[in-house]
C-alpha positions as a Python dict, from the first residue, in 0.01 Angstrom:
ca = {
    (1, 'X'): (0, 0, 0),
    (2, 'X'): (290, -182, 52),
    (3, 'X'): (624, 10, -12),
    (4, 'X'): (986, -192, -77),
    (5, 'X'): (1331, -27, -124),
    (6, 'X'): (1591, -227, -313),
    (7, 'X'): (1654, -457, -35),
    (8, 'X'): (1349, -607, -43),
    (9, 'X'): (1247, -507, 286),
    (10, 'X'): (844, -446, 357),
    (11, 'X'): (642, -230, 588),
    (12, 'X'): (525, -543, 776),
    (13, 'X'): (929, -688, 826),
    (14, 'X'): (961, -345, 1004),
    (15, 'X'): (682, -381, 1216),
    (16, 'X'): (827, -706, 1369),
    (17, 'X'): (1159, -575, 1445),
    (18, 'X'): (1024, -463, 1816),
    (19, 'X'): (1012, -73, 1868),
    (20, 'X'): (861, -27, 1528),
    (21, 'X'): (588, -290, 1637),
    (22, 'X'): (534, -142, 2015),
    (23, 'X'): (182, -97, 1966),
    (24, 'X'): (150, -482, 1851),
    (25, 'X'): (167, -529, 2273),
    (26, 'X'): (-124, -287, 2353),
    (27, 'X'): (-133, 40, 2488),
    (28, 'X'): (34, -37, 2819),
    (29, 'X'): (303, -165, 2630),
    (30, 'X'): (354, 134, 2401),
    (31, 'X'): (279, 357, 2701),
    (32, 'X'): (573, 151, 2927),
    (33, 'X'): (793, 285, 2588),
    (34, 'X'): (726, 670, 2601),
    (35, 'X'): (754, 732, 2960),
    (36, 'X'): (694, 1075, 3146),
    (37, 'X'): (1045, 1156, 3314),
    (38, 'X'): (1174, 1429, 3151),
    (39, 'X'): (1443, 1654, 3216),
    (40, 'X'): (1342, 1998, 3341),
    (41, 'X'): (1538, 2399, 3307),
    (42, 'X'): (1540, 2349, 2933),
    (43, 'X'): (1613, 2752, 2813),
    (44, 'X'): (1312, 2942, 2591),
    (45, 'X'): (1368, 2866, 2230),
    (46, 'X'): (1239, 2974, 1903),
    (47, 'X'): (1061, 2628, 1870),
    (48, 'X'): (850, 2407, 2082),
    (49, 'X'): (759, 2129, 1829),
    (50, 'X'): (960, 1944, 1526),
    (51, 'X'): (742, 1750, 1241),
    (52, 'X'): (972, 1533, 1019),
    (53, 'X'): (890, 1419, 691),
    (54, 'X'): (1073, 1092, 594),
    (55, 'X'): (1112, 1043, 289),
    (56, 'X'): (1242, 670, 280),
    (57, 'X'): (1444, 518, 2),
    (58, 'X'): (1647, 844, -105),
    (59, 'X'): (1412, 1116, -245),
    (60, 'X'): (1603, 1228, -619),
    (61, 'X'): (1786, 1584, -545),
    (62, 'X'): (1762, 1633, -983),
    (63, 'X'): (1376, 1592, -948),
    (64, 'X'): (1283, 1799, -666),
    (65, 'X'): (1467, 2072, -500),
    (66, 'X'): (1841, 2081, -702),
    (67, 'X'): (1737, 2016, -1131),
    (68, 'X'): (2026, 2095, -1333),
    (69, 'X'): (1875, 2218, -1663),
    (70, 'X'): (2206, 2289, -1840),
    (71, 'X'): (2378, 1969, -1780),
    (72, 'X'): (2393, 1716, -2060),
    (73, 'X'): (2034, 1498, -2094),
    (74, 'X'): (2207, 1174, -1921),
    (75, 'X'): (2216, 1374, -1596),
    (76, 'X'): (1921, 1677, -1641),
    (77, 'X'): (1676, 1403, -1693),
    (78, 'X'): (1318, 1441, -1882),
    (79, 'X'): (1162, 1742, -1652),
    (80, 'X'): (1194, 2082, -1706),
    (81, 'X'): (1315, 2320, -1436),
    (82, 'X'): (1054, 2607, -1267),
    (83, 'X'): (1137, 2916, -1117),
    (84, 'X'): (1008, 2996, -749),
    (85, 'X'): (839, 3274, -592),
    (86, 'X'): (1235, 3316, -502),
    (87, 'X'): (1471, 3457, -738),
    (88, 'X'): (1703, 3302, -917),
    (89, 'X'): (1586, 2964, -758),
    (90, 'X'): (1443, 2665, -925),
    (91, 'X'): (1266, 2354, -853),
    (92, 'X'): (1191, 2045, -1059),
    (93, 'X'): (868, 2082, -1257),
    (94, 'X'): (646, 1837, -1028),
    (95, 'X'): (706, 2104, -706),
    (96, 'X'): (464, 2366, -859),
    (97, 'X'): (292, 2433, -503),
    (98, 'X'): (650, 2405, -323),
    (99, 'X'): (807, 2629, -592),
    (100, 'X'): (513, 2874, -534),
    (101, 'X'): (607, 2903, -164),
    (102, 'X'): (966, 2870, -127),
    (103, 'X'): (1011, 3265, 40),
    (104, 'X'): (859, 3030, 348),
    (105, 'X'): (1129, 2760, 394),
    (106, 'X'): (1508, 2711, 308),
    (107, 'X'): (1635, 2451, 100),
    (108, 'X'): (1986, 2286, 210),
    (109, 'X'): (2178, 2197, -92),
    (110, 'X'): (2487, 2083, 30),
    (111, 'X'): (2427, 1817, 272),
    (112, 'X'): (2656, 1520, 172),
    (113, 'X'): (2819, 1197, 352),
    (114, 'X'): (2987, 850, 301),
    (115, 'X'): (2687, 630, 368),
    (116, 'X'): (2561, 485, 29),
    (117, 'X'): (2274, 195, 190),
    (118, 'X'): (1968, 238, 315),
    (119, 'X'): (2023, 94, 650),
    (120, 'X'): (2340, 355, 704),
    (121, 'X'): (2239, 665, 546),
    (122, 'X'): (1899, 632, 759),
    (123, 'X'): (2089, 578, 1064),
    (124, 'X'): (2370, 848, 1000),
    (125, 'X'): (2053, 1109, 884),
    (126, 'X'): (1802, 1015, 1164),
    (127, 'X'): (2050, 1039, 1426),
    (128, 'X'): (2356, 1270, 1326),
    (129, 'X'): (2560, 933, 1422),
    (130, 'X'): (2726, 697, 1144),
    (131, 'X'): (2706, 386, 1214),
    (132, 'X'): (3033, 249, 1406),
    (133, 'X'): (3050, -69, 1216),
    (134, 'X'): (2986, -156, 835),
    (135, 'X'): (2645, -226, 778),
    (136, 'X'): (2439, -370, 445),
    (137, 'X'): (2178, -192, 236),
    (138, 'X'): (1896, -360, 430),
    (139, 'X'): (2032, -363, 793),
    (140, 'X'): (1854, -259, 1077),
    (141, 'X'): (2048, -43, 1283),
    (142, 'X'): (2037, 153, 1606),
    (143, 'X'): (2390, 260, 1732),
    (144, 'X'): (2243, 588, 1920),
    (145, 'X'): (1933, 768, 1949),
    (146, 'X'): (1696, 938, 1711),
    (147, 'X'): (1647, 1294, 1674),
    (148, 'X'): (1289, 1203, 1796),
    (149, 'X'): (1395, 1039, 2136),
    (150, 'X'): (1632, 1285, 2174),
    (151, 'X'): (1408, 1514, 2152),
    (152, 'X'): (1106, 1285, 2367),
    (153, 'X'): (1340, 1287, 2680),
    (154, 'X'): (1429, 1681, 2694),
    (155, 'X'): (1083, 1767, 2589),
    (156, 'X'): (747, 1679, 2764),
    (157, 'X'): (410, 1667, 2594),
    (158, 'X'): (44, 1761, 2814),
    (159, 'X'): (-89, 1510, 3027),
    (160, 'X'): (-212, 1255, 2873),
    (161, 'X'): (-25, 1267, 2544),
    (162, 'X'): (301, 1075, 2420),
    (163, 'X'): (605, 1304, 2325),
    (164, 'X'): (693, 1142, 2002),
    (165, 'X'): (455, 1054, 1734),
    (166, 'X'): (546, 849, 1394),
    (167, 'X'): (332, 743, 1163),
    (168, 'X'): (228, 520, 1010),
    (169, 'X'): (587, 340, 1095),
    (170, 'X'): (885, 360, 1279),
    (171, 'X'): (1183, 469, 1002),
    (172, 'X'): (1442, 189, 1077),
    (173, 'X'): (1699, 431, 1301),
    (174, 'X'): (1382, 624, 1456),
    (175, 'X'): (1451, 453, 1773),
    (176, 'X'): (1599, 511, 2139),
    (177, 'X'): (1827, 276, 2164),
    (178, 'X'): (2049, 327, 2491),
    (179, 'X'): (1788, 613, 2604),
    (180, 'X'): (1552, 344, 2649),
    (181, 'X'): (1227, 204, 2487),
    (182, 'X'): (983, 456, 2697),
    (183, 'X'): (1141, 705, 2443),
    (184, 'X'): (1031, 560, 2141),
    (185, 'X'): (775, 667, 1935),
    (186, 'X'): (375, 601, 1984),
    (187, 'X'): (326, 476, 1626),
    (188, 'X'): (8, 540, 1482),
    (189, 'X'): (-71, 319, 1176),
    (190, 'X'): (-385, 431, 1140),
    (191, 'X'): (-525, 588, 850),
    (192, 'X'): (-675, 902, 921),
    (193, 'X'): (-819, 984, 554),
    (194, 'X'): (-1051, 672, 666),
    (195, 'X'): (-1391, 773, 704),
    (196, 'X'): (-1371, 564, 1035),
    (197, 'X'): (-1029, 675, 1135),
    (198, 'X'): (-961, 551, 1508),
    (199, 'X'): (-637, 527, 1672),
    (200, 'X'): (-607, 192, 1792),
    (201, 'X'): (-580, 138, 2191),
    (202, 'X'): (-706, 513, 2252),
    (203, 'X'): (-1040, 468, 2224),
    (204, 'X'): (-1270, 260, 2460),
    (205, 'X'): (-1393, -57, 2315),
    (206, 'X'): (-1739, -25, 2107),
    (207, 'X'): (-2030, -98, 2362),
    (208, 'X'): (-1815, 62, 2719),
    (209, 'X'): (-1949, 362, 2814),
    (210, 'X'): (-1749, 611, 2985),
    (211, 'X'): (-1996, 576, 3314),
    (212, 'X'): (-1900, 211, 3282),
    (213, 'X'): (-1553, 258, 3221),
    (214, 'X'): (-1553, 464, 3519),
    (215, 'X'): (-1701, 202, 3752),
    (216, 'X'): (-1477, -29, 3652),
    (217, 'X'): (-1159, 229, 3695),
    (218, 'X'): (-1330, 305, 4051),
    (219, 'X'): (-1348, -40, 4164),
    (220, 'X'): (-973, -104, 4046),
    (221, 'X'): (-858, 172, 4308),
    (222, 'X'): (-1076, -27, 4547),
    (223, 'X'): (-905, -326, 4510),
    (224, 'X'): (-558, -158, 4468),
    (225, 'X'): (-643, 8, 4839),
    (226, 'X'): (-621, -374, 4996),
    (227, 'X'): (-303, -365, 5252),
    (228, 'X'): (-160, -674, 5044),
    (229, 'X'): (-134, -440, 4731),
    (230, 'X'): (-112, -118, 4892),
    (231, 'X'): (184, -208, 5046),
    (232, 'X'): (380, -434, 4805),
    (233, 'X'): (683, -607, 4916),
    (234, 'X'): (976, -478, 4802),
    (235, 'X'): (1140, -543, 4425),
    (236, 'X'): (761, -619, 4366),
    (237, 'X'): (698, -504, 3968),
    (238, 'X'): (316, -434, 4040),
    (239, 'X'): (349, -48, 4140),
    (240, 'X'): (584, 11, 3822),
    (241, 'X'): (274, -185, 3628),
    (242, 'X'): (6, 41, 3748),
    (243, 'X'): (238, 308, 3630),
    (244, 'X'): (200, 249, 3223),
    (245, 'X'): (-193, 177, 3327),
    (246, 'X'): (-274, 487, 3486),
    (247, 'X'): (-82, 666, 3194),
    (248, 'X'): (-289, 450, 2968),
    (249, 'X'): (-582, 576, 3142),
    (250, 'X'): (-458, 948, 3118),
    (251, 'X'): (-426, 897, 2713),
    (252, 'X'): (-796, 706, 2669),
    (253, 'X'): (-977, 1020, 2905),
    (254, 'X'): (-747, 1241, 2781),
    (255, 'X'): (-987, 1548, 2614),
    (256, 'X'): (-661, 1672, 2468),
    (257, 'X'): (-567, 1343, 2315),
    (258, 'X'): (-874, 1270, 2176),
    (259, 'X'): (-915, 1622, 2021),
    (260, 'X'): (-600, 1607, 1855),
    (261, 'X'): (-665, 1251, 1672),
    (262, 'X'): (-998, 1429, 1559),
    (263, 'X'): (-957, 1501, 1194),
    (264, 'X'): (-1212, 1465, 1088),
    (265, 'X'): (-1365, 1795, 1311),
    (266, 'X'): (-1133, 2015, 1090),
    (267, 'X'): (-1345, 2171, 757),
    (268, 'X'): (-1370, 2011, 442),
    (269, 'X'): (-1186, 2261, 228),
    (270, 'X'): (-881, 2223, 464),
    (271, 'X'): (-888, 1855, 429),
    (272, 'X'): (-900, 1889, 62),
    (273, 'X'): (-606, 2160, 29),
    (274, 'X'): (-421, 1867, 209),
    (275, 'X'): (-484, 1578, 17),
    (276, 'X'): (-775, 1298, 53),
    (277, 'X'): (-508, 1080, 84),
    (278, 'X'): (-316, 883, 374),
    (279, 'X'): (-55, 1127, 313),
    (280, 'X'): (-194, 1417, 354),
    (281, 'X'): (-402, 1335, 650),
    (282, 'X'): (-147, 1230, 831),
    (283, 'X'): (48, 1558, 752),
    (284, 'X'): (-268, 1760, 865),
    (285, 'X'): (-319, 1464, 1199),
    (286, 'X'): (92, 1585, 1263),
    (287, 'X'): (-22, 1979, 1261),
    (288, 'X'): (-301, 1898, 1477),
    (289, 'X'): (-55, 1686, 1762),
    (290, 'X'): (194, 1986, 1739),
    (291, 'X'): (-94, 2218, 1822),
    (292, 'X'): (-184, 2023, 2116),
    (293, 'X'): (172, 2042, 2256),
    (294, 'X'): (345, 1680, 2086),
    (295, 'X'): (710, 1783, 2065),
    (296, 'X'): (820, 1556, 1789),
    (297, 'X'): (635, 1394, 1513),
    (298, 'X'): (750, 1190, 1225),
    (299, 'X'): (557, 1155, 909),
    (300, 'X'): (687, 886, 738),
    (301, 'X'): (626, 811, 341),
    (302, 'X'): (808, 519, 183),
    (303, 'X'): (849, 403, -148),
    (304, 'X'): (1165, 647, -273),
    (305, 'X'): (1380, 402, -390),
    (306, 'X'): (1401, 526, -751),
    (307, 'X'): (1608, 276, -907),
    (308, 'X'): (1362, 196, -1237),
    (309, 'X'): (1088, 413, -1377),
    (310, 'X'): (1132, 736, -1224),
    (311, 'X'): (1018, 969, -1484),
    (312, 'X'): (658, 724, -1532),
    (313, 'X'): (648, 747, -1159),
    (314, 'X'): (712, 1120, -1022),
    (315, 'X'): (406, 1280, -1211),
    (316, 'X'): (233, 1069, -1005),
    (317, 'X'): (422, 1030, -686),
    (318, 'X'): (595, 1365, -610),
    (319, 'X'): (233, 1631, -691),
    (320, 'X'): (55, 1493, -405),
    (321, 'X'): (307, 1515, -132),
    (322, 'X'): (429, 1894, -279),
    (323, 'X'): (91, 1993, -252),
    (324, 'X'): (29, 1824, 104),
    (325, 'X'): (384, 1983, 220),
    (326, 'X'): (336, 2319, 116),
    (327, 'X'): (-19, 2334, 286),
    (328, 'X'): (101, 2212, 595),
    (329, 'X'): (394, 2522, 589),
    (330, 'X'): (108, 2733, 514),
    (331, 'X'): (-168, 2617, 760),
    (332, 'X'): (86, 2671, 1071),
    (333, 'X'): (187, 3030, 945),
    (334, 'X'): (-179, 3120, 903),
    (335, 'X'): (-228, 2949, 1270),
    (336, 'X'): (55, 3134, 1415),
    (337, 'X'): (237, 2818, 1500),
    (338, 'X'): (540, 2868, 1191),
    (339, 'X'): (777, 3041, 1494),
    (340, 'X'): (730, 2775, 1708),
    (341, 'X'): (748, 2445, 1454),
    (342, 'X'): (1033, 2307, 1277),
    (343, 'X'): (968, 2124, 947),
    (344, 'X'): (1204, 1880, 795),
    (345, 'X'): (1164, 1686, 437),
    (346, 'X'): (1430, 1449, 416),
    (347, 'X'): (1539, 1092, 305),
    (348, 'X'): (1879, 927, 369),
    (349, 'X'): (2031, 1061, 56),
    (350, 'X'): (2026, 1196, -335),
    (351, 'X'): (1994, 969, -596),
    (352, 'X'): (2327, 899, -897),
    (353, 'X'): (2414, 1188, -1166),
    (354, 'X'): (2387, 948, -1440),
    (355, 'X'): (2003, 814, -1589),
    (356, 'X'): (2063, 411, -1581),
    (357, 'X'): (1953, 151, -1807),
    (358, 'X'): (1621, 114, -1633),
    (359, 'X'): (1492, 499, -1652),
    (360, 'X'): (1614, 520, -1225),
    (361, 'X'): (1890, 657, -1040),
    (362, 'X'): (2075, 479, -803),
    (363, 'X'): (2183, 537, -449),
    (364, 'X'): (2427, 908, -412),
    (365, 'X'): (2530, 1010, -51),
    (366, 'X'): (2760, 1307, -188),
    (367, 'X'): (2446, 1560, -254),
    (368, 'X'): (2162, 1583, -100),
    (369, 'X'): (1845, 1838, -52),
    (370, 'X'): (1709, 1907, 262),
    (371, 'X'): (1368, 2137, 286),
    (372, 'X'): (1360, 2319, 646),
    (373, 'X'): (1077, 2547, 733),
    (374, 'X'): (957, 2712, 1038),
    (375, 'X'): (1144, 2774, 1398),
    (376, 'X'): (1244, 3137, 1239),
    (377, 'X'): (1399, 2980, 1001),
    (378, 'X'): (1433, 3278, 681),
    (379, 'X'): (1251, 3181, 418),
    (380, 'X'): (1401, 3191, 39),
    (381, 'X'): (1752, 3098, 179),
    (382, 'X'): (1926, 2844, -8),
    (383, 'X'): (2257, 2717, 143),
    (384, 'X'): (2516, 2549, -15),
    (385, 'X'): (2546, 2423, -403),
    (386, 'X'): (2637, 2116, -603),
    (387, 'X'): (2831, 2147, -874),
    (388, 'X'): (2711, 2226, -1254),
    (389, 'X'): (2606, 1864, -1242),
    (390, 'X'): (2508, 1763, -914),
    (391, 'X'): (2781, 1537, -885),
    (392, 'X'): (2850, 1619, -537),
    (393, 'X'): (2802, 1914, -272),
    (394, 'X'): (3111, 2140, -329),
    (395, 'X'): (3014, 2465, -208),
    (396, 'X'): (2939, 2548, 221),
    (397, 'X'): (2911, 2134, 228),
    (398, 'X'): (2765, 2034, 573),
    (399, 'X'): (2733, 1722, 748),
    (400, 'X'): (2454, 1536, 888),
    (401, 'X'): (2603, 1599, 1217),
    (402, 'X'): (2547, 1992, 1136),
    (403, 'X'): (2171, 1908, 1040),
    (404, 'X'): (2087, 1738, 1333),
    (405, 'X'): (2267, 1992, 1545),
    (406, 'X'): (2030, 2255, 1381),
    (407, 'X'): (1720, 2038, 1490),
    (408, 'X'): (1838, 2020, 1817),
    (409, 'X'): (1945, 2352, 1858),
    (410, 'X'): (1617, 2540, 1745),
    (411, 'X'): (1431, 2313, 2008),
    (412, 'X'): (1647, 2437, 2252),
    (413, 'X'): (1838, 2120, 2313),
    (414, 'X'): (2180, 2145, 2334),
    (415, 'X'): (2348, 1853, 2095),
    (416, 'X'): (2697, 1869, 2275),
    (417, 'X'): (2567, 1742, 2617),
    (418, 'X'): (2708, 1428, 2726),
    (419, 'X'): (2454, 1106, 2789),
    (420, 'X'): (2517, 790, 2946),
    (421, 'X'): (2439, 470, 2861),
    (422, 'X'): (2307, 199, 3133),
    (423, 'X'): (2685, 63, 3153),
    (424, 'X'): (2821, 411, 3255),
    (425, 'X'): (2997, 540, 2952),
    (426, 'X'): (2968, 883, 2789),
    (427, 'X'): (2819, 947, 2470),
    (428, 'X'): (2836, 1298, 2287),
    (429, 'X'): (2414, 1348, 2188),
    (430, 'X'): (2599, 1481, 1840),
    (431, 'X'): (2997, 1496, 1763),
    (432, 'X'): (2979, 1774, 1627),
    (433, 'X'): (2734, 2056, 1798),
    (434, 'X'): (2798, 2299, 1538),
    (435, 'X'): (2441, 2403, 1368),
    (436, 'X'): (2373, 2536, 1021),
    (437, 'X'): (2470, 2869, 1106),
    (438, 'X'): (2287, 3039, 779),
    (439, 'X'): (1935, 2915, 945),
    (440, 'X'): (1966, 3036, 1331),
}
């Protein structure tokens, strides 16, 4: 299905943009982008692995995590508010299995900025940077690196597997950029609620055995042995080649790798409790890469772009991915992996107070919800409030800066280090290190 925000910008436009498209290029080409140099000494932390749900277009705060039932009918909206198994807290009336489970997570209710376009409230959200310039609704931007590669270059995966997963797309900020492209994501596009799910380039071709595949491996070290090769000249790009191929090798005979993109070995009735839908098989594909050791893994889910129809479209829309959500918060507690996985559910901003003429809400950077779970988070917090209307964040406001210092921080990375790009200069990984303090 193809999803468009109000730019009129398509999954397939993002896919030629480069990064997003790495896998267009083959595996050796996706593999050159990931890399295996990482950093070592990184100090024990609460969590080892970070799955990020992007919700793209600007996910409505009113009808999901923030409803303000007592506000005038303009602004409430047409859905009725439902209390949680917290409290005193309420969720919109489509986030029954969410609502159900909220002692598990925290919800961040006070998460505003000044970036009211797609292209700049993705960037300033993905990356805890705003962009430096002025930028349009449908711009393409990459001024600094995701949270993912951040993440991919302090953070190291097992043999064989890539550190930073996103599927079935690359969000438009989810890049490197100075880090480098071996630190952007390995994007499957895929879908695993297929019935012949494969991911493409990790799997050998139909009709190559493995004995085969291992001849022909075998006589490629032969032939690499040859003095001319063996010893190239030097400057000569052929050892830095065989590189990406031997880690291309590592991923195709990796039994971790292909264990992980094995869905469909997991039972039936887990499947189910997920969704038979792309959605939530790719949430259940990101639990099973965080349980083989993937760091980072973004889930990304378009189509949030509210602007007409939102009340004909939620009861559809929004059930699917609260029930897919709150399995996946619940499958990792049962599996004892909660402690040691972050989960995020996020878009670049809330949507306008104000119903307009179309039944939509437009574009609203000064509130925002944020669902966090997992990484010892404590469940049934809620930080920060909007006003009596959800006009704007007024109470313990944060900044995205302070959200993507929290990511950082509960994977042990430490977002005031300085980096360096290729010319030399030093960039702060975030601005502003300072972390939600109410979740560590």
């Amino acid at each position: 299905m193809t999803h468009r925000n109000c730019e009129g910008v398509t999954r397939r436009s993002c896919l030629q943009l480069g990064l997003g498209g790495l896998l267009g290029g083959g595996l050796v080409g996706a593999l050159r982008a990931v890399g295996s140099e990482k950093p070592a000494g990184l100090a024990d932390a609460p969590a080892k692995s970070c799955i990020l749900v992007w919700l793209d277009g600007g996910p409505s705060h009113y009808e999901t995590f923030d409803p303000k039932p007592l506000a005038p009918s303009e602004v409430r909206g047409e859905f009725e508010a439902i209390d949680t198994a917290v409290p005193g807290v309420q969720f919109s009336e489509h986030c029954t299995k969410l609502a159900a489970t909220a002692d598990k997570f925290a919800v961040v209710r006070s998460i505003r900025h000044n970036q009211g376009n797609h292209g700049a409230g993705n960037h300033y959200m993905m990356t805890g940077a705003p962009p430096r310039i002025p930028v349009g609704c449908g711009a393409f931007v990459s001024f600094h690196p995701s949270v993912g590669s951040g993440v991919a270059r302090e953070r190291s995966a097992p043999r064989g597997l890539p550190s930073y997963f996103s599927m079935p797309r690359m969000s438009r900020s989810g890049g490197p950029n100075f880090l480098g492209a071996k630190y952007a994501p390995f994007v499957v596009s895929d879908n695993p609620a297929s019935s012949n799910f494969k991911v493409r380039d990790v799997a050998l071709p139909d009709g190559l055995s493995l004995d085969r595949f291992s001849r022909r491996t075998g006589l490629r070290g032969d032939v690499d042995r040859l003095p001319r090769i063996a010893e190239p000249a030097a400057g000569d790009p052929v050892p830095a080649l065989d590189g990406f191929y031997e880690q291309g090798l590592d991923l195709v005979t990796s039994t971790e790798a292909q264990a992980a993109f094995d869905v469909a070995s997991e039972p039936g009735p887990l499947r189910t409790a997920y969704g038979r839908h792309p959605f939530g098989q790719r949430a259940l594909l990101a639990r099973r890469l965080v349980e083989a050791g993937v760091p980072f893994v973004t889930l990304y889910d378009g189509g949030w772009d509210d602007h007409r129809g939102l009340f004909k479209a939620f009861p559809t829309k929004l059930p699917p991915r609260d029930q897919s959500i709150a399995t996946l918060v619940t499958d990792l507690e049962d599996r004892g992996l909660l402690d040691s996985t972050l989960v995020v559910v996020l878009g670049e901003f809330g949507r306008t107070p104000k119903i307009n003429k179309d039944a939509g809400r437009d574009h609203w950077s000064n509130a925002m919800s944020v669902l966090m779970a997992g990484a010892r988070i404590p469940g049934g917090t809620v930080v920060g409030a909007t006003d009596r209307a959800g006009y704007s964040a007024v109470d313990d406001v944060k900044s995205p800066e302070n959200f993507v210092s929290t990511v950082y921080r509960k994977l042990g990375i430490d977002p005031g280090q300085i980096l360096y790009t290729p010319e030399g200069r030093p960039v702060h990984l975030v601005s502003d290190p300072t972390p939600i303090e109410e979740l560590m």
